[in-house]
C-alpha positions as CSV (number, residue, x, y, z in Angstrom):
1,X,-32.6,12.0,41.1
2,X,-29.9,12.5,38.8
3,X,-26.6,10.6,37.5
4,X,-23.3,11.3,39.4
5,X,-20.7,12.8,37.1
6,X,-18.4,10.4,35.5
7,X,-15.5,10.3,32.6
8,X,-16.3,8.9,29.4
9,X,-14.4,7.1,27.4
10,X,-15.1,4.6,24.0
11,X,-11.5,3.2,22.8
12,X,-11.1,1.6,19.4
13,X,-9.5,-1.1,20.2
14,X,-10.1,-4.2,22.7
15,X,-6.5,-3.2,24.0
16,X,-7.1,-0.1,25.1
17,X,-10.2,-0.5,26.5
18,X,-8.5,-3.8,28.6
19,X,-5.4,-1.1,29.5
20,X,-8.5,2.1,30.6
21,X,-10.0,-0.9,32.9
22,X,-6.5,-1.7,33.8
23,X,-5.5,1.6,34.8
24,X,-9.0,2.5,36.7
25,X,-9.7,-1.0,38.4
26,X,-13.0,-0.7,40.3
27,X,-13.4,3.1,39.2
28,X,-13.8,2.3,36.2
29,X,-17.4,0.2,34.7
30,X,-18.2,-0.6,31.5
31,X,-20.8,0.0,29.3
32,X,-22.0,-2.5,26.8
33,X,-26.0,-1.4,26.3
34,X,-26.7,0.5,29.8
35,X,-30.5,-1.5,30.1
36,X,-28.9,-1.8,33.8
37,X,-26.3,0.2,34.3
38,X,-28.1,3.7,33.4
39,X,-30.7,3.1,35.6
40,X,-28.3,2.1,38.5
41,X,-26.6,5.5,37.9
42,X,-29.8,7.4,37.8
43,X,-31.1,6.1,41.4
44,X,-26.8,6.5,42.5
45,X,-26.8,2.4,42.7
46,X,-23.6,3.0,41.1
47,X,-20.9,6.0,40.6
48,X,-17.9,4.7,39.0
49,X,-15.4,7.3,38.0
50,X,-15.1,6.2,34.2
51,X,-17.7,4.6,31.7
52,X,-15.8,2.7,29.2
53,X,-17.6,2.2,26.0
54,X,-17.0,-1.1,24.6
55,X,-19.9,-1.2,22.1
56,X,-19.0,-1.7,18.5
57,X,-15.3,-2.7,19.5
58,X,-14.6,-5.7,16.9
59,X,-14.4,-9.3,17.9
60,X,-16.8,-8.6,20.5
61,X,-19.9,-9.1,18.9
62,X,-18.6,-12.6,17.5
63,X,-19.9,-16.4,19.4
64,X,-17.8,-19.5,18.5
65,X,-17.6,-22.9,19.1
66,X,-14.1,-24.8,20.3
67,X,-13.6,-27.7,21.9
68,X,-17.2,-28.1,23.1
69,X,-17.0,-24.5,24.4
70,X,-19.1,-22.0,22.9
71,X,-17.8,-18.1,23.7
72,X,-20.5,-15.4,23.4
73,X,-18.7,-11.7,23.0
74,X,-18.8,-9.4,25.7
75,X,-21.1,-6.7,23.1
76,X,-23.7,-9.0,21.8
77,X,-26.6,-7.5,21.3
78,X,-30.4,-8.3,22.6
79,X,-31.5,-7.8,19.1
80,X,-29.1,-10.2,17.8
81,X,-30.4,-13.2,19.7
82,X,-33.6,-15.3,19.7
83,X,-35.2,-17.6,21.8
84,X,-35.0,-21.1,19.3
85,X,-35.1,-22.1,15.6
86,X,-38.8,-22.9,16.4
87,X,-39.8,-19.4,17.3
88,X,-40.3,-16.4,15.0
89,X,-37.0,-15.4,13.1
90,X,-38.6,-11.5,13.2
91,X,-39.0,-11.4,16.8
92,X,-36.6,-8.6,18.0
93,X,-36.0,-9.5,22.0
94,X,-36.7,-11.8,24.5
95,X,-36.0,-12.0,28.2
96,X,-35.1,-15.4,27.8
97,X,-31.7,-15.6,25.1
98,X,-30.5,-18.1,22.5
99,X,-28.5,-17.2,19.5
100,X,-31.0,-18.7,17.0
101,X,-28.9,-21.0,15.5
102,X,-27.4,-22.7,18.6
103,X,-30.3,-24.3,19.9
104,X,-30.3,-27.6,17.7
105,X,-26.2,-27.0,17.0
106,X,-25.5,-26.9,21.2
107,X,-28.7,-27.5,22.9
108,X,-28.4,-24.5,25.4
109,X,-30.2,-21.4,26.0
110,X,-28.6,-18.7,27.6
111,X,-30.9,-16.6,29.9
112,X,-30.3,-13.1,31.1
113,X,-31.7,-12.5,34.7
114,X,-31.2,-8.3,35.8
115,X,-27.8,-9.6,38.3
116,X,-27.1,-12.6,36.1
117,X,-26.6,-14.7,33.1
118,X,-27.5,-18.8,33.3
119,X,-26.6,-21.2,30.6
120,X,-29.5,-24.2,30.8
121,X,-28.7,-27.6,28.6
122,X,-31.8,-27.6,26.1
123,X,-31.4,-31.9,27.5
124,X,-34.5,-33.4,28.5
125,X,-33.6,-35.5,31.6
126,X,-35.9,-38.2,30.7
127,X,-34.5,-39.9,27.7
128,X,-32.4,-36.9,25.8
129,X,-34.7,-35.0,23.4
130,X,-34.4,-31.3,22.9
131,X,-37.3,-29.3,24.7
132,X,-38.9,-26.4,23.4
133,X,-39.6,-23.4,25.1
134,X,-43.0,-22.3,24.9
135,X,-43.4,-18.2,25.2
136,X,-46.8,-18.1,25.7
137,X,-46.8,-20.4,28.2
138,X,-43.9,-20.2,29.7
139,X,-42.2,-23.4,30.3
140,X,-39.9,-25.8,28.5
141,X,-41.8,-28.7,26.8
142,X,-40.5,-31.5,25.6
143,X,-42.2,-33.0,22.4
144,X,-40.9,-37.0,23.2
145,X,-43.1,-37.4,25.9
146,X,-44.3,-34.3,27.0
147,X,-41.9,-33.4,30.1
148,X,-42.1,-29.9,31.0
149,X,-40.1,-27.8,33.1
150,X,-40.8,-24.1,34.5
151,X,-39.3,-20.5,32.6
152,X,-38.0,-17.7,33.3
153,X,-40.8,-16.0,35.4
154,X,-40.2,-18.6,38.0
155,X,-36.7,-16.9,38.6
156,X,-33.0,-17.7,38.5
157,X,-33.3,-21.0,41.2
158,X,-36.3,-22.5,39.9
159,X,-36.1,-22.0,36.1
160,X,-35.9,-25.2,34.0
161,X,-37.5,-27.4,37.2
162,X,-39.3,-30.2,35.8
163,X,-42.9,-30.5,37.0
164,X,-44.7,-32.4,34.8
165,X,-44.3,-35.3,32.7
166,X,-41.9,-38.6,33.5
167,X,-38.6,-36.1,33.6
168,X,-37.2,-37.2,36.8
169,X,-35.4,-34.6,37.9
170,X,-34.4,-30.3,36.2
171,X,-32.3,-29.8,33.7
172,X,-28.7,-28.9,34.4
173,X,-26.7,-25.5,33.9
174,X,-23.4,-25.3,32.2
175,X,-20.3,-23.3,33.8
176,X,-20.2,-20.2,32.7
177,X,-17.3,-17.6,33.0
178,X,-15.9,-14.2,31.6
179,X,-12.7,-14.3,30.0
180,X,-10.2,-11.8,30.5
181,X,-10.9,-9.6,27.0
182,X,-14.9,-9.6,28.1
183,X,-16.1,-12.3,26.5
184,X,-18.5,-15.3,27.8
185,X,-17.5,-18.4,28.3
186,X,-20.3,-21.6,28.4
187,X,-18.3,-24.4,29.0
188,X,-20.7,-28.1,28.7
189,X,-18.0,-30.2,30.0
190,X,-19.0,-28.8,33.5
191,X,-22.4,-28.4,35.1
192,X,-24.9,-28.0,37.9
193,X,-27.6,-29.8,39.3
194,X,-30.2,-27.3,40.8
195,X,-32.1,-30.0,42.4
196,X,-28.6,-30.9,44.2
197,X,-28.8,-27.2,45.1
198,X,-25.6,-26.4,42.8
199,X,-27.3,-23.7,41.2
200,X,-25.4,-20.7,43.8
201,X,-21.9,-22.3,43.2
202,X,-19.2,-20.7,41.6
203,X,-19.5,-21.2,38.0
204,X,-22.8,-21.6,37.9
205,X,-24.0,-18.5,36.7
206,X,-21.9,-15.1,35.6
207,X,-22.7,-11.9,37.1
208,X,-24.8,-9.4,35.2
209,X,-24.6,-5.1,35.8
């Protein structure tokens, strides 16, 4: 099965891309990496009637802090990100995402699903210490007093469930939201409580195509 015929367009500027999206509405998709969208379009998922190009647009591939809320641009590359200080600065992707310097700055790992990004506070919910997630294992261990809590492979819902260790209860999710040039939005002053069930409510996580 092939791709449906589409326009292409890649603008040089985040204004004209915002004014092609603008023009099209929900003809109109964009492309920041395709590792979902091409496939999508191959198997006819998906047959918007433009492709706008946003990668290499500048100020997209930027993350800042403000105010407590960290912004992650909308073009930020897998092979920019890593999963914590404590893993191997050469490793080139991971399913699970966290610029490598936020972890011990923000205490946060942001984790890419296929539909869906989730923000996680890197907060152990027994007395505050910053867990570490362990690849080969798969889970989040804190190194106070040896909380764990489940990864990614246990799926959007479940991930960062605490099942061993005196942790009381998961740890909670920042909101996360998409601004209107593209970029990602984590904001800590509001989150959600999976074991309260919060973890489908707006805000909660951000969409992913």
């Amino acid at each position: 099965m092939k791709a449906p015929s589409f326009a292409y367009a890649k603008p040089r500027t985040l204004a004209e891309a915002l004014e092609l999206l603008a023009r099209h509405g929900e003809g109109a998709r964009i492309l920041a990496g395709g590792q979902s969208l091409i496939p999508s379009l191959n198997m006819r998922l998906s047959s918007p009637k433009l492709l706008v190009d946003i990668t290499g647009l500048p100020g997209l591939a930027a993350i800042s802090l403000q105010g407590g809320v960290l912004t992650i641009g909308g073009a930020h590359g897998t092979r920019r990100v890593r999963l914590a200080d404590y893993l191997d600065p050469r490793a080139e992707e991971s399913a699970i995402a966290a610029e490598y310097q936020w972890i011990k700055a923000l205490r946060l790992w942001i984790v890419r699903y296929d539909d869906r990004f989730i923000a996680i506070s890197a907060i152990c919910t027994h007395l505050g210490c910053t867990p570490r997630y362990l690849g080969t294992e798969d889970k989040y261990k804190c190194p106070c007093h040896g909380s764990g809590y489940r990864g990614f492979a246990s799926g959007w819902k479940v991930n960062a469930t605490n099942f061993e260790g005196p942790a009381p209860r998961p740890m909670e999710r920042f909101k996360l939201a998409l601004a209107d040039d593209g970029q990602m939005v984590v904001d800590k002053s509001a989150t959600f409580r999976i074991d309260k069930l919060e973890f489908d409510k707006p805000g909660a996580y951000l969409p992913f195509a």
